[in-house]
N, C-alpha and C positions, 0 to 999 in steps of 0.2 A: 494593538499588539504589545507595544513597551508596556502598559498598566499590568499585562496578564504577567510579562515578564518578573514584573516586582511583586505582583501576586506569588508567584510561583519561591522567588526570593525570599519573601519574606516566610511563605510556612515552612520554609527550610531553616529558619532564621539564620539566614546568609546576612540580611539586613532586618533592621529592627525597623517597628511598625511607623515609630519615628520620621524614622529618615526615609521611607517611604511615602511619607506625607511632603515630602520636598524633591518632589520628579524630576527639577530641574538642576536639583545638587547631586545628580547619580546621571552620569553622562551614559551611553549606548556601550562606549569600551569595555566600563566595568562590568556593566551587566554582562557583556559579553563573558567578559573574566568569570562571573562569579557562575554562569547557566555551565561554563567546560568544566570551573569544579566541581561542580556539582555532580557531571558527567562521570567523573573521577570517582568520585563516591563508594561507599559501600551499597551492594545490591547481596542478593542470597542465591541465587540461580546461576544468574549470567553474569559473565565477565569479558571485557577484552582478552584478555590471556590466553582464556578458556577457547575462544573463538579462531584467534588468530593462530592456534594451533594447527589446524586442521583449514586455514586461507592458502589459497593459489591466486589472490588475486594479481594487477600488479596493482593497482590503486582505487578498487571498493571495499569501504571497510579499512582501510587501512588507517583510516581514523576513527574511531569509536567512541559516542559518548554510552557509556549504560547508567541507568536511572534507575533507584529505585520503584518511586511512584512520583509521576505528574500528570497535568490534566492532559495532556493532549502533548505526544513528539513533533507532530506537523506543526504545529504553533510553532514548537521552540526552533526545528527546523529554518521555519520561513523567517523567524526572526536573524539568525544566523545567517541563511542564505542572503539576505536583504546586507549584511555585514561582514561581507568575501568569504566567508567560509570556502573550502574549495570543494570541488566536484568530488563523490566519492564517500563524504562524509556519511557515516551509517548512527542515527541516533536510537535508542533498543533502551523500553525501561517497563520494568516485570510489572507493573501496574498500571492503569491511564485510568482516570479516574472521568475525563470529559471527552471520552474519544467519540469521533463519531462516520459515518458512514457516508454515502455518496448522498449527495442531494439532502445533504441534514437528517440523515436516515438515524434512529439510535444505531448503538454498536456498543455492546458492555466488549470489556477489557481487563478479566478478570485476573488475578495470579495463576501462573500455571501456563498462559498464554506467550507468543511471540510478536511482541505490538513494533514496531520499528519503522524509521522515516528513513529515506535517502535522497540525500541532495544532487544533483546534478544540472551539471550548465553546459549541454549539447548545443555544438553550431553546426545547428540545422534550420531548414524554412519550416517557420511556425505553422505550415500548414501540416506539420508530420508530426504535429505535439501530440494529436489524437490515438497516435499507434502506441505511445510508453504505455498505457495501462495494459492496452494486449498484449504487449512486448512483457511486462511484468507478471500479467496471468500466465506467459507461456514456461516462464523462469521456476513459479509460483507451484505450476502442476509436474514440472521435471522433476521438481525437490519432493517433490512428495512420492510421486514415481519412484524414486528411490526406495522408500518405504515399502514398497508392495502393493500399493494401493494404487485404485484404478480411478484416480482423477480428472478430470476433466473441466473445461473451463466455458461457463455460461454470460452468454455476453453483454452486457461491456467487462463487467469486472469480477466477478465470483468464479470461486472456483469450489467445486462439487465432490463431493463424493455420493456413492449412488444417489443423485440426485440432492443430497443435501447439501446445504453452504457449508466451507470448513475454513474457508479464506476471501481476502476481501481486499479490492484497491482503492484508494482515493489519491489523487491526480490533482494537487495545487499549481498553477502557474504564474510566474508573471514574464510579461512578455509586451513587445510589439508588433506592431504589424510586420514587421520587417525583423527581429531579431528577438532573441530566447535569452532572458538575463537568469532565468532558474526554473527549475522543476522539484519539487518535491513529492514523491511517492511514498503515500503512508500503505502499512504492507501488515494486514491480522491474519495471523494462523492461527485458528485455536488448536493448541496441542494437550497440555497437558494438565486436563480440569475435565471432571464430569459436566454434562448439560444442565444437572441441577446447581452450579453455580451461576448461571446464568436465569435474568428472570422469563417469565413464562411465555411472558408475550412474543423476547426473542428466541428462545430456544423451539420453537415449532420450526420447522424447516431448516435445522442445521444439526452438524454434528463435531465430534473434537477428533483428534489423534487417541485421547485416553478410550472413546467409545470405540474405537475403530479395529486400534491395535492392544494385543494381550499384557504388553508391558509400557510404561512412559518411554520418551524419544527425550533423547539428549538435546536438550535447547540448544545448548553452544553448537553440537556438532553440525543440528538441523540450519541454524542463521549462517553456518561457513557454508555447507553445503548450496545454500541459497545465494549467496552471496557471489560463488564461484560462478554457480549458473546464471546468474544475471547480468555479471562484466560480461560473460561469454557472447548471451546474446544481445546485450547493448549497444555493444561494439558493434556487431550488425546493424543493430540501428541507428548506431551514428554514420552509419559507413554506406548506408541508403540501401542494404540487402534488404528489403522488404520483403520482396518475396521468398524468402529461406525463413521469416519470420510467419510470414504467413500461411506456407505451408505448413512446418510448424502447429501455430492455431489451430488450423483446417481439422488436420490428424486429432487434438485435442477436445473440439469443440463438440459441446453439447448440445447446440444451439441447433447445427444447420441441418435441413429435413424436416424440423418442426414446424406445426402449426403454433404462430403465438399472436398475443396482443402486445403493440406496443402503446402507451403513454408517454407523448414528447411533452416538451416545454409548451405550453397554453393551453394543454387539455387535449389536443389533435389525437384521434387513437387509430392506428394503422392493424388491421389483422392479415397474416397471410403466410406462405411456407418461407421460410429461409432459407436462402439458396446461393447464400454464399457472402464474402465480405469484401473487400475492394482496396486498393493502398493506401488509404486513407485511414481505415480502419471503421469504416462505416457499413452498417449490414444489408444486405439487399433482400430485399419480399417479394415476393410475387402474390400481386392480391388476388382474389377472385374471379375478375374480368381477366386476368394474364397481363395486367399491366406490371411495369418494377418499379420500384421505390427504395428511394435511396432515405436510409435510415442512421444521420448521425449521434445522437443520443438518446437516451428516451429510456421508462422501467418498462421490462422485457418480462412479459407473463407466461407459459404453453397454455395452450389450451389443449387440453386431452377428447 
């Protein structure tokens, strides 16, 4: 993670290729120092300013780094979070050049988009780490709700419009058995770019804000509006309301009623209706026999 850090350094030339070549003469602080100027930066879209206009938080987002272009926010994120950054911190940069998607999935990140990390260090039992991504689809489809659009959220972490992907969560942790030292939540809305920016292979099954709505959506206003919604229901989730999160979900979900296949971890594939999701944030099947099955991760298919 530090090498990517000085990668990132250096094609800003914050530092010269040089002094890159000597990792051990550039301690952790500075890079710290040099990844928040950078944060500072000029960008063309987005700005702190622009954003914090239109914030009701008391403390998400209240720190902002915006980027122009790097490979990836969650990198620089967990680099930060590993280095006290505190809770709340919102990092947003109008290009990511190596983003990527759950389970190593691609994920382009193109201009036009709203790509953005958020840090957070809830003291909770790490058995409830499994709910922030729901907790963050349900934040995910209110904001877009806003817009007119009939969003809804397919599970684990997408979130749809009529059926297509328009948004996307990845869920970083580190943690113990016993306690939560960070979470980062990387957070894609595609808003405002045609699908032809996007290449071919991902642009099948998904769609933008620019294909949706008649005019472009205000970046700044759409990450405050999100942003508002997310302390909101966060707060619930630090505060153990699950259940006001999960109905929530329920009311949003695309998922339950359907016939789907799942694919877990080592190939296992589950088929059967969905019939609901549980506190944990794990989905329930009912297979074919009438048996239930508890489903904590896995790529979620319909079967029509």
């Amino acid at each position: 993670m530090r090498k990517e850090m000085i990668k990132l350094l250096v094609s800003h030339d914050l530092i010269s290729e040089e002094d890159a070549k000597k990792l051990d003469s550039i301690n952790d602080e500075k890079i710290e120092e040099y990844i928040k100027d950078l944060g500072f930066g000029k960008t063309e879209h987005i700005t702190k300013e622009n954003i914090t206009e239109n914030l009701e938080t008391e403390y998400m987002g209240r720190e902002i780094l915006c980027f122009r272009k790097v490979f990836s926010t969650n990198s620089i994120a967990k680099f930060l979070a590993n280095h006290g950054t505190k809770e709340g911190t919102v990092l947003i940069s109008e290009i990511q050049t190596n983003a990527r998607g759950r389970s190593g999935k691609k994920w382009e990140a193109p201009e036009g988009g709203v790509w953005m990390s958020l840090l957070l260090r809830p003291h909770i039992p790490p058995a409830r780490i499994g709910l922030i991504t729901l907790t963050t689809g349900v934040a995910i489809a209110k904001t877009i709700k806003t817009l007119g659009l009939d969003a809804k959220i397919k599970w684990p972490n997408d979130v749809l419009i009529h059926g297509d992907k328009i948004s996307g969560v990845l869920t970083e942790v580190n943690a113990t058995l016993n306690e939560i030292d960070w979470i980062v939540v990387g957070i894609g809305i595609d808003s405002n770019f045609k699908l032809d920016a996007l290449s071919e292979d991902v642009r099948n099954g998904t769609t933008t804000l620019t294909e949706e709505l008649p005019s472009d959506t205000d970046a700044n206003s759409l990450i405050a509006k999100f942003l508002n919604e997310f302390e909101e229901v966060y707060d619930l989730y630090k505060e153990g309301e699950v259940e006001t999160i999960l109905t929530d979900w329920r009311s949003l979900s695309d998922t339950i009623g359907k016939y789907v296949n799942i694919t877990q971890t080592g190939g296992k594939i589950t088929q059967g209706y969905v019939v609901g999701i549980n506190h944990e944030g794990s989905l329930i099947i009912e297979r074919q026999d009438g048996t239930l099955e508890k489903i904590i991760s896995g790529e979620l298919r319909t079967v029509e």
